[in-house]
C-alpha positions, 0 to 999 in steps of 0.5 A, a space after each residue: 417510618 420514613 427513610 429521612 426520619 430514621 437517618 434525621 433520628 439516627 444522625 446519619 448522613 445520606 452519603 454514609 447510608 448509601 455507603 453502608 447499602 453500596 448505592 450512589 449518595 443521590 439514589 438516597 438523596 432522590 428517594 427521601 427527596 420524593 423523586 425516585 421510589 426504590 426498586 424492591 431489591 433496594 428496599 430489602 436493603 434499606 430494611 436490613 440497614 434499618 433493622 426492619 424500621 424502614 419498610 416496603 410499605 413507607 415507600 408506598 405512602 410517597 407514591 399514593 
């Protein structure tokens, strides 16, 4: 699942997300934007904060 649709889903907003993971609102804002693809150590966040339903592997579908 895509880091937006889980947020769109969920009815959250980006800056809360990256409040909830301690990033900067625009790292989540360029990463479902497509411009920025996250280093492994933010994905494995993202997966916690997701509960598994954002994986490494959706990352992957945005670069290929």
């Amino acid at each position: 699942m895509k880091l937006e649709t889980y947020l769109s889903e969920k009815k959250i907003k980006p800056a809360a997300f990256a409040a909830s993971i301690n990033v900067a609102p625009s790292t989540i804002t360029r990463i479902i934007r497509g411009e920025r693809t996250p280093r492994i150590d933010l994905i494995a966040k993202i997966k916690v904060a997701t509960r598994g339903k954002v994986k490494a592997e959706d990352f992957m579908e945005q670069v290929a």
